[in-house]
VOGU-3710 file (C-alpha; in Angstrom, 3 decimals, decimal comma):
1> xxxxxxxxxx> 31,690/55,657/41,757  28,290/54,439/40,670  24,842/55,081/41,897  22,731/53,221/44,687  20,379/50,065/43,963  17,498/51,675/42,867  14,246/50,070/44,650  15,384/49,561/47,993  14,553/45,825/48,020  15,252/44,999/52,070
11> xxxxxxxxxx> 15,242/41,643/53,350  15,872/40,932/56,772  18,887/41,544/58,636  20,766/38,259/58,115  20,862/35,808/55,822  19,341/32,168/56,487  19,200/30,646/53,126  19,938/30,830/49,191  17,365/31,282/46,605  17,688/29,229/43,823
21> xxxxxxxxxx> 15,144/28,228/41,042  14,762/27,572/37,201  12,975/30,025/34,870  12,256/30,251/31,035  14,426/32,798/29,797  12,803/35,495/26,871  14,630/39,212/25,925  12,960/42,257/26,768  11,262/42,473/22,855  8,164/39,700/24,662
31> xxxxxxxxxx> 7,572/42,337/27,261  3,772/43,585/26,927  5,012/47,437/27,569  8,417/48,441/26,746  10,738/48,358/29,370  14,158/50,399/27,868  15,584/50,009/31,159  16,346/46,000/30,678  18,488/47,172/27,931  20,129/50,018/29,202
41> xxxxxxxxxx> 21,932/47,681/32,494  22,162/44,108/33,552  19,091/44,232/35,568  16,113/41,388/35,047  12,569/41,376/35,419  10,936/38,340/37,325  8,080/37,244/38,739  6,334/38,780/41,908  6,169/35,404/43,859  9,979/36,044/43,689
51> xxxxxxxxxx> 9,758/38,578/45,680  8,049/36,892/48,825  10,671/34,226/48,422  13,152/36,408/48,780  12,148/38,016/51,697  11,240/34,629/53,682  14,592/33,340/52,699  16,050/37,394/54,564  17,980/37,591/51,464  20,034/40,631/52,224
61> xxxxxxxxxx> 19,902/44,125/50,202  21,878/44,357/47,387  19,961/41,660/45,639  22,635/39,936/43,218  21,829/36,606/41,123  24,256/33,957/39,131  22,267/32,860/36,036  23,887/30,251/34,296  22,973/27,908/30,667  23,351/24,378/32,368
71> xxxxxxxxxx> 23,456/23,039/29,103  26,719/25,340/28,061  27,981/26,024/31,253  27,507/29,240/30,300  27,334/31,974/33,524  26,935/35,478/34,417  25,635/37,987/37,558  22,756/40,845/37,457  20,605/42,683/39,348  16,687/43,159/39,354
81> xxxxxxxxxx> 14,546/45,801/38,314  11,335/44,967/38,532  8,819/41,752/39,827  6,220/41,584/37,061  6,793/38,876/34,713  4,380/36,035/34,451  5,479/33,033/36,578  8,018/30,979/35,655  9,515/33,643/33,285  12,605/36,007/33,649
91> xxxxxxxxxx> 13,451/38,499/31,071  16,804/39,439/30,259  19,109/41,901/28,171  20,014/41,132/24,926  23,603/41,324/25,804  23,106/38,996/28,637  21,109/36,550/26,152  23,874/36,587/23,646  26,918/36,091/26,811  24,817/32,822/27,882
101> xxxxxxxxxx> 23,958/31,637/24,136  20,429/31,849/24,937  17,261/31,617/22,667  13,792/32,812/23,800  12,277/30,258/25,634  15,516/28,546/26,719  16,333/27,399/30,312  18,233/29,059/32,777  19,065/28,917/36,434  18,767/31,834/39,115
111> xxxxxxxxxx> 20,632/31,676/42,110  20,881/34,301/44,467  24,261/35,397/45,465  26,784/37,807/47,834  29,648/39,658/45,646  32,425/41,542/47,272  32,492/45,454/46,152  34,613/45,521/43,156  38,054/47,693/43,451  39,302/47,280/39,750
121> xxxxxxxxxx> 37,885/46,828/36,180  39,518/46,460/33,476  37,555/47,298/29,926  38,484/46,707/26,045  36,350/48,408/23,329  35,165/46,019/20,350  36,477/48,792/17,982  37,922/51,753/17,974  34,566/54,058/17,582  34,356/54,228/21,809
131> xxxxxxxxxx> 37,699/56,257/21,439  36,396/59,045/19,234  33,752/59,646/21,828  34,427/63,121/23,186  34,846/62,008/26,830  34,910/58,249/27,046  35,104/57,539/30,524  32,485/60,372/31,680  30,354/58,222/29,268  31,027/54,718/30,803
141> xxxxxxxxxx> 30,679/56,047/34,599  27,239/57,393/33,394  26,305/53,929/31,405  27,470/51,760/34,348  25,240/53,366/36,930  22,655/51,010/35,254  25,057/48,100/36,462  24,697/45,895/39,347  27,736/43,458/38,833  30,578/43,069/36,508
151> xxxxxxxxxx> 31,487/39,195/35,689  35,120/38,782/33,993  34,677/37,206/30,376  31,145/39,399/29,724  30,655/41,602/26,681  28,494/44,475/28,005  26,655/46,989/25,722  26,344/50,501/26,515  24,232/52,748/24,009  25,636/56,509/23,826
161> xxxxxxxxxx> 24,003/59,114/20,985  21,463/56,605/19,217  24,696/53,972/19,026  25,672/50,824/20,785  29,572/49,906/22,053  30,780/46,548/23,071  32,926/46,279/25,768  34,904/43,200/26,681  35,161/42,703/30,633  38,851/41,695/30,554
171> xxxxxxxxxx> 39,150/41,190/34,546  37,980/42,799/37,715  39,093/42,566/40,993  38,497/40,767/43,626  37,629/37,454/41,970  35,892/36,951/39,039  33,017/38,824/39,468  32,259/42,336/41,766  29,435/44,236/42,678  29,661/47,954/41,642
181> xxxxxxxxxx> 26,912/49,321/44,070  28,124/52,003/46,370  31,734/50,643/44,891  34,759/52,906/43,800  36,111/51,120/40,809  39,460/52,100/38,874  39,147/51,687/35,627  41,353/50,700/32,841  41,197/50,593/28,997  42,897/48,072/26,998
191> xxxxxxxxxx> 43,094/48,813/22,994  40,626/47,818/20,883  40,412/45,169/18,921  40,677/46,563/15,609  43,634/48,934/16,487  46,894/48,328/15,886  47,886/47,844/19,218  44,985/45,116/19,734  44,393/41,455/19,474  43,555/42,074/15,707
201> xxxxxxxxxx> 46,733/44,416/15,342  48,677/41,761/13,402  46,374/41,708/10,560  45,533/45,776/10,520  49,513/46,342/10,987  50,263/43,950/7,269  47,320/45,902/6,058  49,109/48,882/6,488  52,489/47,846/5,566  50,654/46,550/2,412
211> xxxxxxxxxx> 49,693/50,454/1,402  52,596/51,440/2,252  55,051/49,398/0,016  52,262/50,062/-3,127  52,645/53,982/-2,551  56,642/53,154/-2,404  58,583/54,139/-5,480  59,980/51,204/-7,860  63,816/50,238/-7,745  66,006/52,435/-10,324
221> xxxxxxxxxx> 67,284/49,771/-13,075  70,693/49,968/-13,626  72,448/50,451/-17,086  73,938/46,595/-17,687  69,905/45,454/-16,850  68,938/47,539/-19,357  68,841/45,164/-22,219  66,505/42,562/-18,901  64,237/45,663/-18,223  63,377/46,480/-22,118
231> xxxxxxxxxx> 61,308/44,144/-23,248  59,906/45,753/-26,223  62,938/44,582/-28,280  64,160/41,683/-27,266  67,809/40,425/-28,405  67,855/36,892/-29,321  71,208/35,277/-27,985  72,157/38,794/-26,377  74,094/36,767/-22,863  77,513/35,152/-22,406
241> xxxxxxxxxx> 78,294/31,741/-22,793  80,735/29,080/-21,370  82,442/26,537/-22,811  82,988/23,487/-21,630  86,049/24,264/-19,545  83,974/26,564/-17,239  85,392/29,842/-18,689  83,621/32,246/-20,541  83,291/31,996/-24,026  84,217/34,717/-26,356
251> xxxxxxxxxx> 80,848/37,592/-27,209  79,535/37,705/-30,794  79,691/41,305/-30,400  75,513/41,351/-30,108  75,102/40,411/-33,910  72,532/38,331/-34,899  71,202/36,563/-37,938  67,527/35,975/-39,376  66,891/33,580/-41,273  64,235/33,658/-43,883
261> xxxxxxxxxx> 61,400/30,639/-44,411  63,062/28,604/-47,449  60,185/29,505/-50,174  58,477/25,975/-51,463  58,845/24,916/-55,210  55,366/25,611/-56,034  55,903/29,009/-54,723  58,195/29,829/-57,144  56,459/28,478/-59,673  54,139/30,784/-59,924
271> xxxxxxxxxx> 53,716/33,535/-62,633  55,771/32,213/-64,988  57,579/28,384/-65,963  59,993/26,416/-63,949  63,543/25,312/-65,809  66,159/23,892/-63,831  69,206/25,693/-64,800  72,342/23,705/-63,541  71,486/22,307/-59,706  68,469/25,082/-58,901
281> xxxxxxxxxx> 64,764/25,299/-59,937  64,202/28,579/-61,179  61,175/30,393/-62,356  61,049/32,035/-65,664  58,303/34,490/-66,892  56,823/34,993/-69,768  58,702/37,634/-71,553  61,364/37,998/-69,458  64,964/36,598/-67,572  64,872/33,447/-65,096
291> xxxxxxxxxx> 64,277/35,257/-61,355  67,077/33,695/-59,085  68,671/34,471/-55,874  71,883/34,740/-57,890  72,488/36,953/-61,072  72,809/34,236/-63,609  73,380/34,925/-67,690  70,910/31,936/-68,404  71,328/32,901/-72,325  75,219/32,203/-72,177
301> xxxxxxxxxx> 75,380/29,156/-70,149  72,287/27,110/-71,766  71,466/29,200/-74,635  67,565/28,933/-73,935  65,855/31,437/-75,541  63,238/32,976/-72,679  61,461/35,549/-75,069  59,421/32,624/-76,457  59,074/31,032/-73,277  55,306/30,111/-71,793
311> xxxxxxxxxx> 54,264/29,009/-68,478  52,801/25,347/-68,550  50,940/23,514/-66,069  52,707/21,210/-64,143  55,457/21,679/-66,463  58,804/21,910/-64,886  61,191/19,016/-63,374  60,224/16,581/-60,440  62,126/14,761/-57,995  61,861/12,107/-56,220
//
């Protein structure tokens, strides 16, 4: 499915020993001359006493390292591309910095290693954007010819039309990690993680149930709840009651009574004289008949004659 080694790096015809050795790890951006290959696969650029090593040590064509972060535990496999780093310095992908949880100038570990030729890959898109690609898995058998290995737990990038994908390396088979050289590899596509059929499906499916119930009509209000759903009048007292017994009292019929602030004395004191006439204060202006809540004949019943009447401070009746 994917294309030969490119380079034709030969050792001998058996091998009598493994190369192993510890570098200082730095991402293609402290190259000298730009090198878009790095980025483009998973194959790393190290130094060109490597390369005599290697073939001392008959270290048989394809060439496949294990680097691994001691410090995390952290491991992956690659390729190389090219022997021209300084010594004692690798360069990596970006991807492959960010899978081991490197920094630039971190330590890492390079081990040469044999991996059986993969059979079976299976891929998951970060998000959804690889799907709208117009023929996705033309596009990843082109990207992957750029691949030397596949290692189960990786995020590989591939760049297609000026834009970058994630893929998750879900599993591959045999074992854990595969060579893809001269390999024919099924592949298979889980959903992505921001569909609603991935990992993060929970949360997009509420988010969608969400828009739907706020685009839903309201509930029809029935007539009884009508006096509940208006609220710009509301009835004081307007529900049933129950009496002691448990059984429902009898309805006032929905009347109600307001009852007016009692006015204070000195309220109705003003504008003219307060008499008390029988048991109530009552105010009497100048001129004219006592004001009460009651019609009362004040000239029959106390024979007071109001037309000479005056108002006077503080001139009517206290109590105590």
């Amino acid at each position: 499915m994917f294309g030969a080694f490119p380079g034709g790096f030969m050792g001998g015809s058996g091998r009598n020993g493994v190369f192993q050795q510890k570098f200082t790890a730095y991402p293609p951006s402290f190259l000298e001359t730009e090198r878009p290959q790095v980025e483009a696969g998973d194959k790393i650029i190290m130094p060109s006493s490597c390369l005599d090593a290697l073939a001392r040590l008959r270290i048989t064509y394809p060439m496949l390292f294990e680097v691994t972060n001691e410090t995390l535990g952290r491991r992956t496999h690659c390729g190389v591309l090219e022997f021209i780093a300084p010594e004692g310095m690798i360069y990596l992908p970006s991807w492959m910095m960010q899978n081991l949880f490197l920094e630039p100038g971190d330590k890492v570990t390079l081990k040469s290693v044999t991996l059986p030729k993969g059979t079976f890959v299976k891929l998951r898109p970060q998000t959804k954007d690889f799907l709208e690609i117009a023929n996705p898995k033309a596009t990843l058998e082109n990207r992957l010819r750029a691949f030397s290995a596949l290692t189960a737990g990786d995020t590989i990038v591939i760049n297609h039309a000026s834009k970058n994908y994630a893929l998750d390396i879900c599993e591959v088979r045999p074992g854990d990690a595969m060579t893809i050289i001269e390999a024919d590899v099924n592949v298979d596509f889980e959903a992505p993680l921001d569909h609603e059929d991935g990992l993060m499906g929970a949360e997009a499916r509420a988010h969608k149930a969400a828009q739907q119930v706020a685009a839903a009509p309201g509930p029809e209000v029935d007539a009884m709840d009508e006096d509940v759903a208006d609220v710009s009048g509301v009835k004081a007292f307007s529900g049933s009651g129950f009496s002691l017994s448990g059984k429902r009292a009898p309805s006032s019929g929905g009347k109600s009574t307001t009852y007016a602030a009692r006015p204070k004395p000195i309220e109705r004191c003003k504008g003219g004289m307060a008499q008390r006439i029988g048991d109530e204060l009552q105010v009497v202006p100048a001129g004219g008949a006592p004001k009460s809540s009651t019609a009362v004949d004040s000239d029959e019943e106390d024979g007071i004659d109001y037309s000479t009447a005056r108002f006077h401070v503080f001139g009517g009746t206290g109590w105590r």
